[in-house]
gemmi code that builds the backbone of each chain (N, CA, C; Angstrom):
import gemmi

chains = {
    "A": [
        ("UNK", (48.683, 3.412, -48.305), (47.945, 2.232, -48.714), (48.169, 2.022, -50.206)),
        ("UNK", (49.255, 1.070, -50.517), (49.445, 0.882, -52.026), (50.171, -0.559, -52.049)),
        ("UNK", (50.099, -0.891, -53.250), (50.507, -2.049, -53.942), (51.679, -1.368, -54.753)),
        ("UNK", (52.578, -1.756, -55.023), (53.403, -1.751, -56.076), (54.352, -3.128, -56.678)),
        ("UNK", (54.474, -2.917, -58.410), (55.250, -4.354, -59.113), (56.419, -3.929, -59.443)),
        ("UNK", (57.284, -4.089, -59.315), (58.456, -3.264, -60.221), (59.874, -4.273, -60.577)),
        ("UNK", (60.419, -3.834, -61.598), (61.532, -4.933, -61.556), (63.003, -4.140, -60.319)),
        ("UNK", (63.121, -2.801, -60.375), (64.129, -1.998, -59.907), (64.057, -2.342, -58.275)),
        ("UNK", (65.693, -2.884, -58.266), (65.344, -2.667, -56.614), (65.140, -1.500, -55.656)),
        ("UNK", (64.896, -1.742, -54.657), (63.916, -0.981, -53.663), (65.093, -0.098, -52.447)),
        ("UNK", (64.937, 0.482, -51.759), (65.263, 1.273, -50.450), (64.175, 0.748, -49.615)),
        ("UNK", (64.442, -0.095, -48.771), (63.038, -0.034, -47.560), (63.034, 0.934, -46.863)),
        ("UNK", (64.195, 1.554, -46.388), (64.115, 3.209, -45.458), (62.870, 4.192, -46.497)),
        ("UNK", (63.600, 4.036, -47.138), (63.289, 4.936, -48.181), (61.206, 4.672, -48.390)),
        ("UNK", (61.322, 3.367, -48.757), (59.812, 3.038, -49.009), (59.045, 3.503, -47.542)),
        ("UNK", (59.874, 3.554, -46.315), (58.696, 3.621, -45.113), (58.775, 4.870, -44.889)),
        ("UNK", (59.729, 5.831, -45.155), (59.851, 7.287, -44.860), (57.907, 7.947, -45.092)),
        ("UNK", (57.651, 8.000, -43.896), (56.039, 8.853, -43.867), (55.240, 7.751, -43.505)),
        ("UNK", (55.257, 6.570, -43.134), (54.336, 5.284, -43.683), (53.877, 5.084, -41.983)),
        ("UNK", (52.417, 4.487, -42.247), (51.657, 5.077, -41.104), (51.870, 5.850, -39.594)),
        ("UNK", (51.898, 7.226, -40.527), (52.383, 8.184, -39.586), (51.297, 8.277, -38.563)),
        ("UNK", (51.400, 8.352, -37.284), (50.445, 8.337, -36.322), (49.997, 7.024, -35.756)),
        ("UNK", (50.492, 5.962, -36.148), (50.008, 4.855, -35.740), (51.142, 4.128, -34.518)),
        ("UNK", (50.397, 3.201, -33.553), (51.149, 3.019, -32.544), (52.385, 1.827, -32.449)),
        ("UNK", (52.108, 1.474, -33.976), (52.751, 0.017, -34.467), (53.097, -0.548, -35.687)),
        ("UNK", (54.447, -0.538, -36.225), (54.403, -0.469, -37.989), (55.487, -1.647, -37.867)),
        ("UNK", (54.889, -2.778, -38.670), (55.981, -4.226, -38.708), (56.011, -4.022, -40.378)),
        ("UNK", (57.397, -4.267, -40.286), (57.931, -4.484, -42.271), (58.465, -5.873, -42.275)),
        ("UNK", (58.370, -6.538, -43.128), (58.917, -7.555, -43.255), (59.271, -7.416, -44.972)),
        ("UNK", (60.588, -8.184, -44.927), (60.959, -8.317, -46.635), (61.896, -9.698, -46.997)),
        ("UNK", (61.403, -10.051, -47.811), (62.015, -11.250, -48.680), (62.968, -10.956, -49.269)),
        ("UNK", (63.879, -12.085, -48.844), (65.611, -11.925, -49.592), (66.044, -13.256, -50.432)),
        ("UNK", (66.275, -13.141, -51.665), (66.523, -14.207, -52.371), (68.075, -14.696, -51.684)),
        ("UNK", (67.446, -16.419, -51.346), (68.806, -16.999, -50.851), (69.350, -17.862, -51.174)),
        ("UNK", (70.563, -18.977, -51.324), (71.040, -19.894, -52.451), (70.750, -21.361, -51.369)),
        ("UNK", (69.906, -22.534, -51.276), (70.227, -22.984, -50.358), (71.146, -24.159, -51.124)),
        ("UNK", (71.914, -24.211, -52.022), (72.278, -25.574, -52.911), (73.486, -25.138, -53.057)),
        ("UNK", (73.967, -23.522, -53.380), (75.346, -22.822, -53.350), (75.702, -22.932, -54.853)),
        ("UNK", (74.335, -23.746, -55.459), (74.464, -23.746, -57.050), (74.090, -22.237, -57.785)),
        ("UNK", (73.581, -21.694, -57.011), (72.229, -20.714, -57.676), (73.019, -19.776, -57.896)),
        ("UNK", (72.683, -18.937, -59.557), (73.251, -17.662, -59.715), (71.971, -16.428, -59.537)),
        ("UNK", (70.602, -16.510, -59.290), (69.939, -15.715, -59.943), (68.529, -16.019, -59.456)),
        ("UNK", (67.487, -15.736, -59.020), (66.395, -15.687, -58.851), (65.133, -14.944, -60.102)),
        ("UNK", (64.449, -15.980, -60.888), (64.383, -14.745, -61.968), (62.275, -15.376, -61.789)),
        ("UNK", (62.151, -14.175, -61.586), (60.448, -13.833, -61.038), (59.598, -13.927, -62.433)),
        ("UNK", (58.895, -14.596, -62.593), (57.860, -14.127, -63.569), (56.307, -13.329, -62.789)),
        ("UNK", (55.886, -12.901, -63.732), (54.468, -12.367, -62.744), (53.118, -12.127, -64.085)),
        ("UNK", (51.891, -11.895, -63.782), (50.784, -11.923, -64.700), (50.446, -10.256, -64.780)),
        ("UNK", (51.259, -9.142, -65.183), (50.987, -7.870, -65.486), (49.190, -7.531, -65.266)),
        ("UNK", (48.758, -7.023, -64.982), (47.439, -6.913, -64.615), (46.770, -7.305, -63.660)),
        ("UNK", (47.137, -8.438, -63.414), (46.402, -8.868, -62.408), (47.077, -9.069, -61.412)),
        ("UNK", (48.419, -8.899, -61.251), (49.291, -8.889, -60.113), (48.801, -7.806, -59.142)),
        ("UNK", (48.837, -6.697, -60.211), (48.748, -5.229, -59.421), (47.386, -5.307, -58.548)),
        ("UNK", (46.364, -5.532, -59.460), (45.126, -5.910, -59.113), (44.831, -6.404, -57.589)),
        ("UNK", (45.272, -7.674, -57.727), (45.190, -8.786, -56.303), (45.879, -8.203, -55.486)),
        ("UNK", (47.195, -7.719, -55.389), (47.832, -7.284, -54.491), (47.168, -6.124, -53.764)),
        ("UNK", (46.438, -5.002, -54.705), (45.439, -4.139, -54.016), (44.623, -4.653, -53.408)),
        ("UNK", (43.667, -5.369, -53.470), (42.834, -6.342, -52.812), (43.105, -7.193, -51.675)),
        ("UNK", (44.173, -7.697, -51.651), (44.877, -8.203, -50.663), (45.064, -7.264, -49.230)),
        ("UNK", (45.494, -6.515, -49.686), (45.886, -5.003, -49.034), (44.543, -4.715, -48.694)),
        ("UNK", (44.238, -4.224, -49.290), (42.181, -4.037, -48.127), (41.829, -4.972, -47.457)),
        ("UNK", (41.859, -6.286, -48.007), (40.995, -6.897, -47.576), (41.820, -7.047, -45.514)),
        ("UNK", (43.346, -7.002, -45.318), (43.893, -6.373, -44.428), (43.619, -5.890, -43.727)),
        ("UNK", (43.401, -4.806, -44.765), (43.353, -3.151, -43.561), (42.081, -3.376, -43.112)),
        ("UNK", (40.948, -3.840, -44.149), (39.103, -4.363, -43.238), (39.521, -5.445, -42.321)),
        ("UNK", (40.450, -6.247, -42.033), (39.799, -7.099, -41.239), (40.861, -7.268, -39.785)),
        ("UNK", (42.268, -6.630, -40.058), (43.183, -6.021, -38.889), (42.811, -4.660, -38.162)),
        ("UNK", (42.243, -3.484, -38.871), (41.577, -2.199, -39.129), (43.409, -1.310, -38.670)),
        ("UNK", (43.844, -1.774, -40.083), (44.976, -1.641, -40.257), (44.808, 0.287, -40.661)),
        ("UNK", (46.252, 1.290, -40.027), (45.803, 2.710, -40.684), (46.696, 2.997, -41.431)),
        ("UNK", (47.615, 2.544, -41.843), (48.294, 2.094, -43.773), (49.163, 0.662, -44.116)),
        ("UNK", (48.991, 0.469, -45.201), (49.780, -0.479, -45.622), (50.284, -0.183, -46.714)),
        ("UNK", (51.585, -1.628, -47.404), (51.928, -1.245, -48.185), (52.847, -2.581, -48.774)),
        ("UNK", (52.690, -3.001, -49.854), (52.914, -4.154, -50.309), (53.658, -4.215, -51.737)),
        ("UNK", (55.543, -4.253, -51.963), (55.704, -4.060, -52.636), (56.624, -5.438, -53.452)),
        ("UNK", (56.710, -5.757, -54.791), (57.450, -6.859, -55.115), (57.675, -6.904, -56.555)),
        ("UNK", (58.750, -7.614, -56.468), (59.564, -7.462, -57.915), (59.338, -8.711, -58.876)),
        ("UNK", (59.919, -7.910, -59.520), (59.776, -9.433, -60.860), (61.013, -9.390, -61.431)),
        ("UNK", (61.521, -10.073, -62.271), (62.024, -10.226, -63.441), (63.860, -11.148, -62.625)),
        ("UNK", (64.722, -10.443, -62.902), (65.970, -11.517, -62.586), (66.534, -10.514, -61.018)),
        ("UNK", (67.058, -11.560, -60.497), (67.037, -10.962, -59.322), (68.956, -11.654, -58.508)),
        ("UNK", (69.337, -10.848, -58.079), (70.546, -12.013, -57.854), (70.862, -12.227, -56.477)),
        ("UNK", (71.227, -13.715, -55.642), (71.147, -14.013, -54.549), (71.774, -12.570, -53.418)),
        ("UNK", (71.205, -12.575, -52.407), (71.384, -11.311, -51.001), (70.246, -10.482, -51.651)),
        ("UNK", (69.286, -10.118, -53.271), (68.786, -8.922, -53.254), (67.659, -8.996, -52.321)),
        ("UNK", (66.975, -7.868, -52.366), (65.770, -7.761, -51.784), (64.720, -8.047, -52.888)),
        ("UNK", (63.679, -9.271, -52.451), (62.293, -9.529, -53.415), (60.820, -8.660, -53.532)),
        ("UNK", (60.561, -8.924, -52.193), (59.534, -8.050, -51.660), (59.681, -6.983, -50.473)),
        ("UNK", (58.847, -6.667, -50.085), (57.927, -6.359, -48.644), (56.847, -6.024, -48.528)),
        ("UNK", (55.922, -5.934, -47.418), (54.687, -5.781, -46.619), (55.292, -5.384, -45.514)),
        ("UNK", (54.514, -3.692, -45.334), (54.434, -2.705, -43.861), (52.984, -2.584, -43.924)),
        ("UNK", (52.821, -2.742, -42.679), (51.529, -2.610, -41.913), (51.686, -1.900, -40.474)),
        ("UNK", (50.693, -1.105, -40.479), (50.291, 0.065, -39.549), (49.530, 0.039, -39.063)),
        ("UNK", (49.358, -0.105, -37.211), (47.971, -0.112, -36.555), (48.270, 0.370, -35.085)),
        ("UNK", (47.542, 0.603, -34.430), (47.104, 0.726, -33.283), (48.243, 0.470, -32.315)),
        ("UNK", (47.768, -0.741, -32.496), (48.664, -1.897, -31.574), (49.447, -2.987, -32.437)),
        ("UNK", (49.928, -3.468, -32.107), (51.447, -4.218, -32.241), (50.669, -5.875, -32.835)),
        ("UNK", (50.137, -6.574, -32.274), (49.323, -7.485, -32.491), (48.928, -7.253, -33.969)),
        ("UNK", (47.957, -6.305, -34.378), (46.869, -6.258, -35.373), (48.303, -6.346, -36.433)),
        ("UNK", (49.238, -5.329, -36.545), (50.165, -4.868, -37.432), (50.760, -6.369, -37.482)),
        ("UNK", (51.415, -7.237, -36.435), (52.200, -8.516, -36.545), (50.773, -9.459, -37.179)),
        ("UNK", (50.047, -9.916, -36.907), (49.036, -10.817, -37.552), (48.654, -9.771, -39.181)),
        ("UNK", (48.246, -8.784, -39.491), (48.313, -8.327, -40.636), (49.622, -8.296, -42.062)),
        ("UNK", (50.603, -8.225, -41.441), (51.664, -8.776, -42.329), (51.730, -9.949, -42.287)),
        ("UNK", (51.694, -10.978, -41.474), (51.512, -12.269, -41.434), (50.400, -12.490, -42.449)),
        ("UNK", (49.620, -12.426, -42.375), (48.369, -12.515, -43.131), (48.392, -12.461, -44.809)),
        ("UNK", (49.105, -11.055, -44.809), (49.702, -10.234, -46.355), (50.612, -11.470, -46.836)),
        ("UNK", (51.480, -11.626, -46.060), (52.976, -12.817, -46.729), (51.922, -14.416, -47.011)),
        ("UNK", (51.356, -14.512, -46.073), (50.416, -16.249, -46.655), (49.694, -15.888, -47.876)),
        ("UNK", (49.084, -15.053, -47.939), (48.381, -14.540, -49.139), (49.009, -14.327, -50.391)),
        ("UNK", (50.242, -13.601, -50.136), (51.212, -13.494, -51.587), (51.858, -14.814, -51.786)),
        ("UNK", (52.565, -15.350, -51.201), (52.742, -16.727, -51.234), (52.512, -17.537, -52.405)),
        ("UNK", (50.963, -17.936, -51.729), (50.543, -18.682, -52.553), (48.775, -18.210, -53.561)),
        ("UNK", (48.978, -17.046, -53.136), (47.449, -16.412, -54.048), (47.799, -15.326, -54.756)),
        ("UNK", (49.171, -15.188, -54.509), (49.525, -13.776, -56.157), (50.563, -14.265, -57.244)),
        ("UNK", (49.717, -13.900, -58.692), (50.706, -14.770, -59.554), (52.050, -14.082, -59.635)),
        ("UNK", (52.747, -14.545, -59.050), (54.482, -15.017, -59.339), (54.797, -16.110, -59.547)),
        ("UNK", (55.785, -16.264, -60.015), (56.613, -17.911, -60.403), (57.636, -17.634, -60.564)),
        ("UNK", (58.599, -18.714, -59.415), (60.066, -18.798, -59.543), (60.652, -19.660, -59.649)),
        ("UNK", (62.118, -18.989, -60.966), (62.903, -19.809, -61.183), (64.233, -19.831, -60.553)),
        ("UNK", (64.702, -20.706, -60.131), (66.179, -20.770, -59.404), (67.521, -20.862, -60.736)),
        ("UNK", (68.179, -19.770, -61.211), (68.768, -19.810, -62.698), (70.078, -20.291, -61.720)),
        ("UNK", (71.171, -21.543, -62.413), (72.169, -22.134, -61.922), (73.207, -21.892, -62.875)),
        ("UNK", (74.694, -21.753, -62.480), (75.597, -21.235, -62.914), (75.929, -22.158, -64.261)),
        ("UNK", (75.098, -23.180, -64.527), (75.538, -24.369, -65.550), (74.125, -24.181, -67.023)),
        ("UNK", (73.675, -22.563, -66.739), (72.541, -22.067, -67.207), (71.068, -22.540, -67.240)),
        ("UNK", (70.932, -23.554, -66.371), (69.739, -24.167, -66.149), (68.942, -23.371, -65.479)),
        ("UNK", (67.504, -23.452, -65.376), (66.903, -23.062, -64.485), (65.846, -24.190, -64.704)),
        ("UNK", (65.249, -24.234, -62.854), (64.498, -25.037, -62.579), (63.446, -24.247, -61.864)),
        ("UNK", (62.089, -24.001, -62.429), (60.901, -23.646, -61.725), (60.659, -24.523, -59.766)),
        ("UNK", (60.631, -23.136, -59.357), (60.403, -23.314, -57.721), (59.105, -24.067, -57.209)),
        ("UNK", (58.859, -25.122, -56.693), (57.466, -25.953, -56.355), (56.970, -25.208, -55.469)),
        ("UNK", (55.531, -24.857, -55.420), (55.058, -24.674, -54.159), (55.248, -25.376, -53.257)),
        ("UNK", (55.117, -24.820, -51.755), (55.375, -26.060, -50.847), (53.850, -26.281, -50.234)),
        ("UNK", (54.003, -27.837, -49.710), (52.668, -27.908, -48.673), (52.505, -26.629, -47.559)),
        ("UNK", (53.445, -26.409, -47.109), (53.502, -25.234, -45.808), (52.893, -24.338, -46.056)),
        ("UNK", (53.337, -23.481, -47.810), (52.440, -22.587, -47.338), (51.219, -22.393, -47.702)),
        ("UNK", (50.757, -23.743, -48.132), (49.044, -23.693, -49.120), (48.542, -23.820, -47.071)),
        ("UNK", (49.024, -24.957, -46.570), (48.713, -24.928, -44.791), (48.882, -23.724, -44.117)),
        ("UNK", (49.756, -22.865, -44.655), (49.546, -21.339, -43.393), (48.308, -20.713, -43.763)),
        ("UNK", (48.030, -20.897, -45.048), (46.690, -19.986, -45.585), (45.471, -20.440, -44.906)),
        ("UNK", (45.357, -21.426, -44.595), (44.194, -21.832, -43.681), (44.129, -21.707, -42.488)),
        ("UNK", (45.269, -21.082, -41.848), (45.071, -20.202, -40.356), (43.810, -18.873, -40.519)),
        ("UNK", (44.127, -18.650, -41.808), (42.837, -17.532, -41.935), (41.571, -17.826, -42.111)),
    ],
    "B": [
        ("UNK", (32.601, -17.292, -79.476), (33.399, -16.331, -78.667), (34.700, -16.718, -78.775)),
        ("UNK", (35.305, -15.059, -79.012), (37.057, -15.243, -78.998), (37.129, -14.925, -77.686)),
        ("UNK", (38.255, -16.092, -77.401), (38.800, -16.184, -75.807), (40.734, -15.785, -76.350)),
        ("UNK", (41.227, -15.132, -75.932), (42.752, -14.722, -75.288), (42.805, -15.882, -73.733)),
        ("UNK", (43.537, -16.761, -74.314), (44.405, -17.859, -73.183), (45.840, -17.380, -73.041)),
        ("UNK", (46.060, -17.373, -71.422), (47.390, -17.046, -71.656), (47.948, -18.126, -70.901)),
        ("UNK", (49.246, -18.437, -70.987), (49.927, -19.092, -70.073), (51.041, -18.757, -69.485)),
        ("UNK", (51.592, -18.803, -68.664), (52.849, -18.511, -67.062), (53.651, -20.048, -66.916)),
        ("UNK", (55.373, -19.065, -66.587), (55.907, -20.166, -65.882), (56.240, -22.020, -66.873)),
        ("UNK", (56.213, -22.810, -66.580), (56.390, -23.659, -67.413), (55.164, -24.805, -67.863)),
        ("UNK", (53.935, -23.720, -67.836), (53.032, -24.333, -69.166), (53.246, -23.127, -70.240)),
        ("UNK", (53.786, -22.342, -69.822), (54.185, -21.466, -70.898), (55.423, -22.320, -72.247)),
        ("UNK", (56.238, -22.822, -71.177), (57.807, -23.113, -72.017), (56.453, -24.591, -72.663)),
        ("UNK", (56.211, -25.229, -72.067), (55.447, -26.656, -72.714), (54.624, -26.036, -73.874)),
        ("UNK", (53.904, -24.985, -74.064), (52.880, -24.713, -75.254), (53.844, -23.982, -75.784)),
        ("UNK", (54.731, -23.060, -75.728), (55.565, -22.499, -76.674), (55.532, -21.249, -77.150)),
        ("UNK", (54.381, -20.934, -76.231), (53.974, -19.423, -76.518), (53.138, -18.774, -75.083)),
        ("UNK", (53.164, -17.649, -75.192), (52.608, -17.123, -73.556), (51.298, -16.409, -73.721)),
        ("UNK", (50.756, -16.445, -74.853), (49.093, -16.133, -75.336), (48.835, -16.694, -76.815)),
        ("UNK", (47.433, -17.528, -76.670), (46.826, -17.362, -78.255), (45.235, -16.868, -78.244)),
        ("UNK", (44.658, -16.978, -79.000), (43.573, -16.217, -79.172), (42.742, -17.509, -79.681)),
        ("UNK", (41.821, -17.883, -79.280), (40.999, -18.994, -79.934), (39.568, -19.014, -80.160)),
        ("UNK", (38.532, -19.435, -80.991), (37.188, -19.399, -80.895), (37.069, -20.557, -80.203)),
        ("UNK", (36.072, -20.182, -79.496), (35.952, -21.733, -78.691), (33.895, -21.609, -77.683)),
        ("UNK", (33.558, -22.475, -77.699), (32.151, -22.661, -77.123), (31.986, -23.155, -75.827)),
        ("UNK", (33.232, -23.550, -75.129), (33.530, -23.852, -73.866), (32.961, -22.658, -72.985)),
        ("UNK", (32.050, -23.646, -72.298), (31.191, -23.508, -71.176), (31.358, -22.769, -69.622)),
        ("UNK", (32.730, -23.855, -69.432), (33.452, -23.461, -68.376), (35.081, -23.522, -68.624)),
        ("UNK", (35.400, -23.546, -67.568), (37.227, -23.689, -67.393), (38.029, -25.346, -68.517)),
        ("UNK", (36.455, -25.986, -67.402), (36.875, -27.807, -68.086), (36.672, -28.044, -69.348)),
        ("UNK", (35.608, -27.493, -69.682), (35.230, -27.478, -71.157), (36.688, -26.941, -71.738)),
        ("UNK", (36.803, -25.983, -71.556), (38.059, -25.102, -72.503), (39.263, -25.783, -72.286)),
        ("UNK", (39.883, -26.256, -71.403), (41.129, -27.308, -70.853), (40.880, -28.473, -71.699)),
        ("UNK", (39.502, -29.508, -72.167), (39.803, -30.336, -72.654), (39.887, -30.221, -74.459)),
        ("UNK", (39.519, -28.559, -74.659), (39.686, -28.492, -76.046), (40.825, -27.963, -76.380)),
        ("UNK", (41.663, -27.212, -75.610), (43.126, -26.832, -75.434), (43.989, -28.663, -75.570)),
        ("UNK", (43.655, -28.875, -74.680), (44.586, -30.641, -74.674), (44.249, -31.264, -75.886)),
        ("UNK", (43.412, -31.355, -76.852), (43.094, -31.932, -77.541), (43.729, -31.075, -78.872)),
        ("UNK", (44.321, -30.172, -78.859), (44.797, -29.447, -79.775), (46.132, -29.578, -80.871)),
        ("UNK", (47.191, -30.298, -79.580), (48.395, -30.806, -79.906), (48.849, -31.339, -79.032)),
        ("UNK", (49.892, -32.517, -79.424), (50.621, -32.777, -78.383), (51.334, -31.727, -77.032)),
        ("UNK", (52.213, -30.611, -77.618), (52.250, -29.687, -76.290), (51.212, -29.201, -75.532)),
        ("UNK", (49.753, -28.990, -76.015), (48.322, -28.548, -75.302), (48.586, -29.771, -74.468)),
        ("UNK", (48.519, -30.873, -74.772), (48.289, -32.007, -74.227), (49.132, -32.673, -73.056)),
        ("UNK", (50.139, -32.213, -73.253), (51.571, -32.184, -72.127), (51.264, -31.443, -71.001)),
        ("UNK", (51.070, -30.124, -71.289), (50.896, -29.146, -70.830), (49.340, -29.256, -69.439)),
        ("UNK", (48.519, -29.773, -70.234), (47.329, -30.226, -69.339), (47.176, -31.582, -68.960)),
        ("UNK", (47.960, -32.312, -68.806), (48.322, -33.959, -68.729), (47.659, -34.020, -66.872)),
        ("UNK", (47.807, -33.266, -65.931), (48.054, -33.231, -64.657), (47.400, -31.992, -63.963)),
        ("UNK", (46.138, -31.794, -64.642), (44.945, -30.931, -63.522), (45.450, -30.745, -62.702)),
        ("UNK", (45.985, -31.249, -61.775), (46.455, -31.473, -60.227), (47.512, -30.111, -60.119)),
        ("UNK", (48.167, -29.941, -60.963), (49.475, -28.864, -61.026), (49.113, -27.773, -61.723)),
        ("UNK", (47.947, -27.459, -61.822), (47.533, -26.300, -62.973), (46.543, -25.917, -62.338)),
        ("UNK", (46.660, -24.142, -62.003), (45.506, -22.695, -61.854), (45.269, -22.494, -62.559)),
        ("UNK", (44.175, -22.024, -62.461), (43.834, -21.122, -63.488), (43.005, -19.580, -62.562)),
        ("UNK", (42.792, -18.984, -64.034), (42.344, -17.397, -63.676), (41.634, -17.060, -64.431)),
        ("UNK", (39.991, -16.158, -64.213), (39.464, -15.734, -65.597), (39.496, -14.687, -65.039)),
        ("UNK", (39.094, -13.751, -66.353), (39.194, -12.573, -66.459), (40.439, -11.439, -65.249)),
        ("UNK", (41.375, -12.551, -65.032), (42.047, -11.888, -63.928), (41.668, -12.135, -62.494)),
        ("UNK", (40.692, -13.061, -62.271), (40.171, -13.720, -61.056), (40.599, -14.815, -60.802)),
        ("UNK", (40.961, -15.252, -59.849), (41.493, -16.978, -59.552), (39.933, -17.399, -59.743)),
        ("UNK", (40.513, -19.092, -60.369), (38.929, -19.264, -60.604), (39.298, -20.900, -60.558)),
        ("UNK", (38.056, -21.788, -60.716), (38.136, -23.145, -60.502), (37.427, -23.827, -62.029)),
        ("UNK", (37.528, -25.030, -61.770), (37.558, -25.967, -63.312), (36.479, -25.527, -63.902)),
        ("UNK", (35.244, -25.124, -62.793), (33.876, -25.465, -62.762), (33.502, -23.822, -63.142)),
        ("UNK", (34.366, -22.782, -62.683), (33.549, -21.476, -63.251), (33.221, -21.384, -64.732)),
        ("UNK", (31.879, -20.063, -64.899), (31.970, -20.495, -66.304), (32.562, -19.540, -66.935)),
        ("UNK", (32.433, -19.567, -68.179), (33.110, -18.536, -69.573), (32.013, -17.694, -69.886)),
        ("UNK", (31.089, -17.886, -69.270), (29.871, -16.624, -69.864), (30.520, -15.334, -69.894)),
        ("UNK", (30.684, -14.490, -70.952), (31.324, -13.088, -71.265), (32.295, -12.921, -70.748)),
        ("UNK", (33.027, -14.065, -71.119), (34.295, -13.608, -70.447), (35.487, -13.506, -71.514)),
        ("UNK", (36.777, -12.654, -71.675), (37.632, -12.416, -72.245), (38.725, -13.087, -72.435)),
        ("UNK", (39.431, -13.404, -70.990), (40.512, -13.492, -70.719), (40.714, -14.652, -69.893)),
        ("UNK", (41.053, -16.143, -69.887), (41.821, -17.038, -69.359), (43.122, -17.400, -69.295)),
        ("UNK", (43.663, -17.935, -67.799), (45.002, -17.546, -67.888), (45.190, -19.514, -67.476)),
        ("UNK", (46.198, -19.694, -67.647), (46.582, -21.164, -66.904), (48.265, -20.984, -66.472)),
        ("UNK", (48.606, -21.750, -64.923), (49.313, -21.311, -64.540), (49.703, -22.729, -63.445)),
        ("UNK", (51.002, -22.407, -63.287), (51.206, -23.753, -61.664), (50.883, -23.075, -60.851)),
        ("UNK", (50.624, -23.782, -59.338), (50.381, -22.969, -57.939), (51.320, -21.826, -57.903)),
        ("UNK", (51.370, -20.798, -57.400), (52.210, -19.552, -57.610), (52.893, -19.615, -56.461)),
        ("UNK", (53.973, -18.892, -56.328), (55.404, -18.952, -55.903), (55.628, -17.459, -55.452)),
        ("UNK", (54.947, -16.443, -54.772), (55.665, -15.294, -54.311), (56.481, -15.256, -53.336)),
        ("UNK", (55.810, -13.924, -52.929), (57.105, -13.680, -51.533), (58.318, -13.924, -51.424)),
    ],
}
model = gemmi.Model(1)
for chain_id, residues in chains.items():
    chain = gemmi.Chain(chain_id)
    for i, (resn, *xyz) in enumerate(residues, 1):
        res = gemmi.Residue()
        res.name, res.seqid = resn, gemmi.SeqId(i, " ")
        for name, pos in zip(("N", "CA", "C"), xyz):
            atom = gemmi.Atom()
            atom.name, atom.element = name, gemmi.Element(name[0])
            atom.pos, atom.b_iso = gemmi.Position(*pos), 0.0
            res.add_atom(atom)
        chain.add_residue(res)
    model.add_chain(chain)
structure = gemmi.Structure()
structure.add_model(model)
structure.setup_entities()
């Protein structure tokens, strides 16, 4: 059960090695920076140091109380990132298969659009253009 | 009361800096937003469009209307972008 921010990319084997051991159902899901314009050199993350870490813990309980999730784990990067890397993930651990698939579901609407990140799409002509939220996913958050 | 404002993302690049420190008597969020805009033209750019701007106190998502009673730390920010 942890949060982590980091700029270094990740191993997901590696991050789930032990991760809810004993449980009957563990879904990972992870975000991959992708080019959809074929302009893009770079994905470059900003985030709010403190309070990232913060919310993301919170997020993560508030989870595991209301899936009765038996670990999680919620990890994501910041800083420059370059198209194929890996951004994030959320593993969730439960019982059954259901709680774990609606609990990462849950985790990804939540980071989305309720943990401070902000992205820029950096283009090979050195521009970068800040990423809009979309309507979709302020609308998935209200499935909850 | 000294308030630490910070800003994210591109109300950051519009004010020109990513924290200042200000005395200020603002009440709530709105109070403090319209004495920030009133500061300079980039304050003023920068807060032109409520509509596109979070905010956060003390590290809490928070709304126009919360107040500043003992509080430290305000952040202003666009809708956020993870995952």
């Amino acid at each position: 059960m942890s949060a982590r921010v980091q700029t270094a990319p990740f191993d997901l084997a590696a991050e789930l090695r032990g991760f809810g051991k004993g449980a009957g159902a563990v879904v990972t899901f992870s975000g991959v920076v992708r080019d959809d314009t074929g302009q893009m050199t770079a994905l470059e993350i900003e985030h709010y140091p403190g309070m990232t870490e913060r919310i993301l813990n919170d997020y993560g309980q508030q989870a595991a109380s209301r899936f009765k999730l038996t670990d999680w784990r919620i990890l994501h990067r910041h800083g420059r990132l370059a198209v194929g890397e890996q951004i994030m993930m959320v593993a969730t651990a439960a019982r059954h298969r259901r709680a774990a698939f609606d609990a990462a579901d849950y985790l990804m609407d939540w980071l989305k659009s309720r943990a401070p990140f902000w992205k820029r799409e950096l283009s090979a002509d050195g521009g970068g253009a800040w990423v809009d939220a979309r309507d979709s996913d302020e609308t998935s958050l209200k499935r909850w | 009361m000294m308030l630490d404002v910070l800003y994210f993302a591109w109300l950051r690049e519009r004010i020109g800096q990513p924290r200042e420190r200000i005395e200020t008597s603002a009440a709530t969020v709105r109070d403090l937003v319209a004495e920030l805009a009133a500061m300079d033209e980039w304050h003023a750019a920068a807060f032109s469009d409520m509509s596109a701007v979070r905010c956060a106190v003390d590290q809490q998502l928070a709304e126009l209307d919360t107040s500043l009673n003992e509080v430290r730390e305000v952040a202003f920010f666009p809708p956020m972008t993870g995952g």
